[in-house]
N, C-alpha and C positions, 0 to 999 in steps of 0.2 A: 365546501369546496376548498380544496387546498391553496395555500398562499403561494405564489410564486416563488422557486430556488433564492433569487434576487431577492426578496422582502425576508425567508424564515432564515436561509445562509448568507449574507452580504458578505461575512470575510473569505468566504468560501468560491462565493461568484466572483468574488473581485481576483483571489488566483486564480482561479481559471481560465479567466478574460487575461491577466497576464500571461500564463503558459500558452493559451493559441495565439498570443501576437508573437510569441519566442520561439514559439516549435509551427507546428503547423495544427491548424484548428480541425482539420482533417483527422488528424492522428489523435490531439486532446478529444475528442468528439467519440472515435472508436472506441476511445480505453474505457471512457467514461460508461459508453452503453455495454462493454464487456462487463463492467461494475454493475450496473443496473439486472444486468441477464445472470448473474451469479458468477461473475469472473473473479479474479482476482487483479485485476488490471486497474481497477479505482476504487477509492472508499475515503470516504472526509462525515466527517461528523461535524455539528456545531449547534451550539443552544437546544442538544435534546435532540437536533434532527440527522438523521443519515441517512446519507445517499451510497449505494455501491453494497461491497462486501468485502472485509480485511480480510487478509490472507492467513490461510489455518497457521498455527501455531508450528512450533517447529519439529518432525516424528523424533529429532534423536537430541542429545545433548552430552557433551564433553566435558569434563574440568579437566586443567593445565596438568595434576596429577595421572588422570587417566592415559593421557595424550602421550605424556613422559615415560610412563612405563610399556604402552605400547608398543612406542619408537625402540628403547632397550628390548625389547621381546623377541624386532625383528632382525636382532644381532647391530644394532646401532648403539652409539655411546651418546649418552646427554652431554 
């Protein structure tokens, strides 16, 4: 049987218990089971264990050179 959130995440329980007294526990509570259900709305890791699911990686990626010649491409001056 699995160990309680509280016993295997304690720094983890412990934000959380912070975020619903700041926000509304309503709202922490939703994101949280959207994480649970394969959302991308919560994810926390700690000592091995995770809850939720991180958000997929990013589809595209720019460097500062790409960007720069872009902008000149579409008749603009750097």
């Amino acid at each position: 049987m699995p160990k309680p959130l509280r016993q295997t995440m304690p720094h983890t329980a412990e934000w959380i218990d912070a975020i619903r007294e700041a926000f509304s526990p309503d709202v922490v509570n939703a994101a949280i089971r959207n994480g649970m259900a394969g959302g991308s709305d919560f994810y926390a890791s700690e000592a091995g264990h995770v809850i939720g699911h991180p958000l997929p990686p990013p589809g595209a990626r720019f460097n500062a050179d790409y960007l720069l010649h872009h902008r000149q491409t579409q008749g603009e001056s750097a």
